[in-house]
N, C-alpha and C positions, 0 to 999 in steps of 0.2 A: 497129343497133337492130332488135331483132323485133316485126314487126307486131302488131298489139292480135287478140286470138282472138277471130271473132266472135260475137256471141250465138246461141243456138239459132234455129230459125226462128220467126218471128213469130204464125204460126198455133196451134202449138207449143206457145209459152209461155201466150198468150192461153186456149186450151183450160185448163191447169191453172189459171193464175192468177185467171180469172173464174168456176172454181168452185164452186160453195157461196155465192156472192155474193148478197145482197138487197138491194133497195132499195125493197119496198114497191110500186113505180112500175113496169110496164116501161120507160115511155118513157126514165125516168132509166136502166136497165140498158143500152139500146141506146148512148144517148148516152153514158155514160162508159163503156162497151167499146170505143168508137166512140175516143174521145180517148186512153185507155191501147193501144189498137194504132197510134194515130201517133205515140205516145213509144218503143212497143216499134222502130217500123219508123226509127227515128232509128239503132238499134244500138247502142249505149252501155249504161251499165251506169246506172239510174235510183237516186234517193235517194229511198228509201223508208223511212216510220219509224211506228212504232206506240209510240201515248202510254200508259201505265200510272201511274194514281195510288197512292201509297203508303197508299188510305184503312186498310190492315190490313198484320198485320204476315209474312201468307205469301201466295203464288196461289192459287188453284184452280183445277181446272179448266176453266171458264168461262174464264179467262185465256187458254188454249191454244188458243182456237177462231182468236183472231185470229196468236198466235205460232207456229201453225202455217202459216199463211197467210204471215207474213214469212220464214219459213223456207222457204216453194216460190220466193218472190221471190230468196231468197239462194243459193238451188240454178241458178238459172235465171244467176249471174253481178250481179245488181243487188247496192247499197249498202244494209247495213239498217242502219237509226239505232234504237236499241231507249232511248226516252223517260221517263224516271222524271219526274212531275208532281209534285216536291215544292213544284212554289209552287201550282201550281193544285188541290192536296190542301187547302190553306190555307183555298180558297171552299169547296169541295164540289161535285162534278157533281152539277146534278138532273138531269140526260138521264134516268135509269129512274126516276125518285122523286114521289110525287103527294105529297110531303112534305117540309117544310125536313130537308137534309143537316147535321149536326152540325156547325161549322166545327172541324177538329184546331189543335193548337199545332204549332209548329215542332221539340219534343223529342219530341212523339209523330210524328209525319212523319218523322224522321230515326230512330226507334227502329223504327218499320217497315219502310222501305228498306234497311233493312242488308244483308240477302240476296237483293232483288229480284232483280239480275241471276243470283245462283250462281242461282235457280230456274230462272228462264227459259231459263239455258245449257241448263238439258237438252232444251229444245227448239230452239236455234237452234246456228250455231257462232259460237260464243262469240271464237274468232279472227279474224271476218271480220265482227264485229258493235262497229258505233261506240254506245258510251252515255253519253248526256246526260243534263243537267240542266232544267228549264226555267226553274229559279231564277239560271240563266247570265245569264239576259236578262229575263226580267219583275220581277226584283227592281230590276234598273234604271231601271225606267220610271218617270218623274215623271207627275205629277201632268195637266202637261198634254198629256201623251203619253195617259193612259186617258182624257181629254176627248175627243181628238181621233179614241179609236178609236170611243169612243161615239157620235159625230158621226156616223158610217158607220152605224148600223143605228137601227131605232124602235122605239117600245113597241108598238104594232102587231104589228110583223115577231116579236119575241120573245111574246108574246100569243098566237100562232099556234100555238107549239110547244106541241104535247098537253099536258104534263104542267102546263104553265103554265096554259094555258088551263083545264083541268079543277077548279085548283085555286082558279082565279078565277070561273070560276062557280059554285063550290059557296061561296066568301064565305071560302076560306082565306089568310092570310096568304103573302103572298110580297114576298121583299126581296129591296134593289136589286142586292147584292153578288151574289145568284145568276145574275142579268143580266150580271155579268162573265164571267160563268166561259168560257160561247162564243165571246166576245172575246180574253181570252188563251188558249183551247187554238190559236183560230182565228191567233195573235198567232204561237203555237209552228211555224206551218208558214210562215210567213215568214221567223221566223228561221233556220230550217233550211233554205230556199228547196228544199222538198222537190219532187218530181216525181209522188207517191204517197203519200196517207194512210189506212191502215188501222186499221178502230177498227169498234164495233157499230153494229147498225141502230139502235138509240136515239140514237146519236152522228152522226148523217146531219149534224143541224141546226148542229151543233160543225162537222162540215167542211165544209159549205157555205159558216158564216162564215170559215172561212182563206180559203176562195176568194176569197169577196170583198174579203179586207184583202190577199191576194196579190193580185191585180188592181189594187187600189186603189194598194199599191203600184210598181207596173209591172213586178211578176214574173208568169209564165205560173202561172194555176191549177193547182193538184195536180188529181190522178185523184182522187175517192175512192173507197173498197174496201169497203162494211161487210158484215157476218156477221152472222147472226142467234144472239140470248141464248139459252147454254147452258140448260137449265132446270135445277133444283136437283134433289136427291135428294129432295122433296117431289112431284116431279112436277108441280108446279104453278105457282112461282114463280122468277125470276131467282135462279140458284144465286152465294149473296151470304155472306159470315161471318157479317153481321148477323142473317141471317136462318135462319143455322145450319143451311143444308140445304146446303151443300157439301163437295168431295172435294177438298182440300190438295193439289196437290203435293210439300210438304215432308212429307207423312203418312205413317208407316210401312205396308210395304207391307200387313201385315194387315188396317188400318186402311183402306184404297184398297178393298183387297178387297172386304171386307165391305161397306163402302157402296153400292159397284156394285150387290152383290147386292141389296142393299136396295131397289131404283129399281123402279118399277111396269113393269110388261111392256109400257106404252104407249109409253115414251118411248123405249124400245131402237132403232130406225132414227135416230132425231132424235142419241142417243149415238155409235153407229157410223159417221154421216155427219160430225157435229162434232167429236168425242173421241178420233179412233183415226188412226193413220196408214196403216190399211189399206188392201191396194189398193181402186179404187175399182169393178171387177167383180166383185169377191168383196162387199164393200159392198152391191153393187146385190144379187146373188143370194141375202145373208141376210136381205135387206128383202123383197123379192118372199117368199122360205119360208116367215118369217112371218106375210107377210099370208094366205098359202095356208093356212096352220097345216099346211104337211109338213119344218119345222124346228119343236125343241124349242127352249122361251122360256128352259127352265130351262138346257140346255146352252149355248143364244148368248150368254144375259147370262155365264155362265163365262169364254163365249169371251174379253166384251168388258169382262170384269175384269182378266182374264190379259190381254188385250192393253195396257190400263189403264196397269197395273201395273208390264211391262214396258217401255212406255216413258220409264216415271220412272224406275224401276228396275233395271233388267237381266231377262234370261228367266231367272235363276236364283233372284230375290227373287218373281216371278210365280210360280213353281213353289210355292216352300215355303207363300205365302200362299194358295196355293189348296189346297194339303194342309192347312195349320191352319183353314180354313174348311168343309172336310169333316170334319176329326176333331171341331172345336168344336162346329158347328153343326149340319150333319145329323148326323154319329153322336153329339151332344152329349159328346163327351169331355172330361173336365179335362185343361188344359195342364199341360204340366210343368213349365213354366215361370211358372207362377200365384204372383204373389206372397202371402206369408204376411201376416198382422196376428193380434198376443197379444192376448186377450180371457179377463175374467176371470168370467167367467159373468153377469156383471150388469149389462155393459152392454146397449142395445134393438140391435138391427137397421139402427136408423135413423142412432143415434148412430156404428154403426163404419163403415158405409159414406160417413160425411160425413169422419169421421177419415183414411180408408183414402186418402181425394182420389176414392172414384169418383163423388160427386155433389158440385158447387161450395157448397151450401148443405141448408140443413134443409129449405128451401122447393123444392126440385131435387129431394130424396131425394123427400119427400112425393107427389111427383107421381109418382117412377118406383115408388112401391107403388102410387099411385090406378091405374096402368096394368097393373099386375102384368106388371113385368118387371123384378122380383126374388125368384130364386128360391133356395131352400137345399136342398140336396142330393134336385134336383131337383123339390120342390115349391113352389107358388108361398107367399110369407112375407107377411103382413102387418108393417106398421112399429111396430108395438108389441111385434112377437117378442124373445125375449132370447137373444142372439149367442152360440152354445155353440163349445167348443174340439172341434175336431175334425171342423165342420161343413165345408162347399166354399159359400161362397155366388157365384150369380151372376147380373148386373146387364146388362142386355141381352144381345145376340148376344155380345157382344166381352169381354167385361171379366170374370175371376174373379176368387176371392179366396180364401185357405185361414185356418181361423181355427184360432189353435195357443193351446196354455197361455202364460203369460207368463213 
């Protein structure tokens, strides 16, 4: 029998693996660099897992900040447990939310995880990656098993955490069930008797409680790992579905593209340090350019479209996507591939583009004329125009339409 191959060296691993880490705190960075080097200095291969809730039905990429991070662990020889939260989807995370989380049903939670993992494969290897449930074991729990976890923390200790506390001084509602939620994700690292939990800086408070219910229980604490919240393509808030300022990984690559392009010029170091698997010298030296202003904002954001892009997609979908966002968009060309819609001269503007599916409503259309970003052969249209055959209309950066006889 051949001997076990040992892990890389400890310094090694530590270097990449504490990365990009935040915890708000140094003293807390020290302290658990501190504990994940005597797990690394054991040599073994650790169980590491990172939880994902099914609240939607694809990732984004805010997703990758942390499945990137499980994937340097899985490079390194460790175990990654990749966590589908369909019971804890059930409550709702408040971790980021100054506002009660919607509770899902059990048929929208399972209509959303259908492809969690084929997403995530394209960032992890998907044949060295175990995926659970956490409905394996918290659907199991009686009654006076969530008594007894509750027993362990106080209204207090949950009182403390920002979003709670912000939402109780301002005199807003908050229920009990959201009280659960750090309880069982905290429940999920006992059952896995994990070695390592990776999740956001918002989620600190979540894995502090595994801590303690691991301890409680007589298992050694996990590490925690958190990362700090991708920002949206708003530039301004957690890049969220809800909040419709995110970039899909399931999104075609045009689609990737152009979003990129979209991102304010401010966020671009924050993007190439969380979003990209780039090396991390080349990283540093587009961030320093920038700040110098002797790199172009307009050529790096390309860069880190195309790089984007490629790694959801291959360097060949990167290519073509960034040729159809120079013909589209700077040379404003029609695609050739622009779908048609028949128009009999009397419908409005407003009416075909609701038809066509590029706007989900009349109240959607409305607002993308209040913006004037719908133009017809190439000037900008108001919503009372009448939709002639022959015209090319087009609806943001992205979206044509060719309008033909019927």
């Amino acid at each position: 029998m051949s001997a076990r191959r040992r892990m890389a060296p400890v310094d090694e691993q530590l270097f990449v693996l504490m990365s990009g880490v935040d915890y708000g705190d140094p003293h807390l960075y020290t302290v658990f660099e501190r504990e994940l080097r005597e797990r690394l200095e054991e040599d073994r291969p650790l169980r590491v897992y990172l939880g994902v809730d099914p609240t939607a039905s694809s990732l984004t990429l805010g997703h990758t900040v942390p499945l990137r991070k499980l994937r340097q662990f899985q490079e390194f020889g460790h175990h990654a447990i990749f966590l589908i939260g369909d019971y804890t989807a059930l409550i709702g995370d408040p971790s980021d939310k100054n506002k009660l989380r919607p509770m899902l049903t059990p048929e929208e939670v399972k209509r959303n995880e259908a492809t969690y993992f084929e997403q995530a494969a394209k960032f992890l290897d998907p044949g060295r990656t175990e995926v659970r449930h956490n409905s394996e074991w918290l659907a199991d729990l009686k009654l006076l098993d969530v008594i007894r976890l509750t027993s362990k923390f106080t209204v207090a200790e949950m009182l403390r955490r920002e979003t709670f506390r912000k939402r109780f001084e301002a005199g807003d509602a908050i229920f009990l069930h959201e009280f659960l939620y750090a309880l069982m994700q905290g429940y999920d690292a006992y059952a896995l008797a994990c070695d390592v939990q990776i999740g956001g800086t918002e989620q600190l408070f979540n894995l502090m409680a595994g801590r303690k219910i691991q301890e409680d229980a007589g298992q050694r604490p996990h590490v925690p790992i958190t990362l700090p919240i991708l920002v949206g393509t708003d530039g301004k808030t957690k890049m969220s579905k809800s909040a419709g300022n995110y970039i899909g990984i399931d999104e075609p690559p045009e689609v990737q593209y152009g979003k990129v392009m979209s991102l304010p010029d401010e966020v671009l170091p924050e993007y190439f340090v969380l979003a990209t698997n780039l090396d991390r010298a080349l990283v540093a030296s587009i961030i320093e350019g920038l700040r110098k202003g002797e790199r172009n904002p307009m050529e790096e954001k390309k860069r880190l479209a195309r790089t984007i892009v490629a790694e959801c997609w291959g360097e060949e979908a990167a290519r073509r996507a960034e040729a159809y966002f120079e013909r589209t968009v700077q040379r404003k060309e029609v695609p050739e591939d622009a779908p048609t819609f028949p128009v009999r001269g009397t419908e409005t503007l407003l009416e075909v583009i609701v038809a066509a599916g590029l706007a989900p409503s009349k109240r959607e259309a409305k607002r993308l004329f209040q913006q004037r970003a719908v133009t017809v052969d190439g000037q900008v249209a108001e919503e009372g125009a009448t939709a002639k055959p022959g015209s090319v209309v087009q609806v943001g950066k992205r979206r044509w339409l060719r309008l033909v006889e019927p």
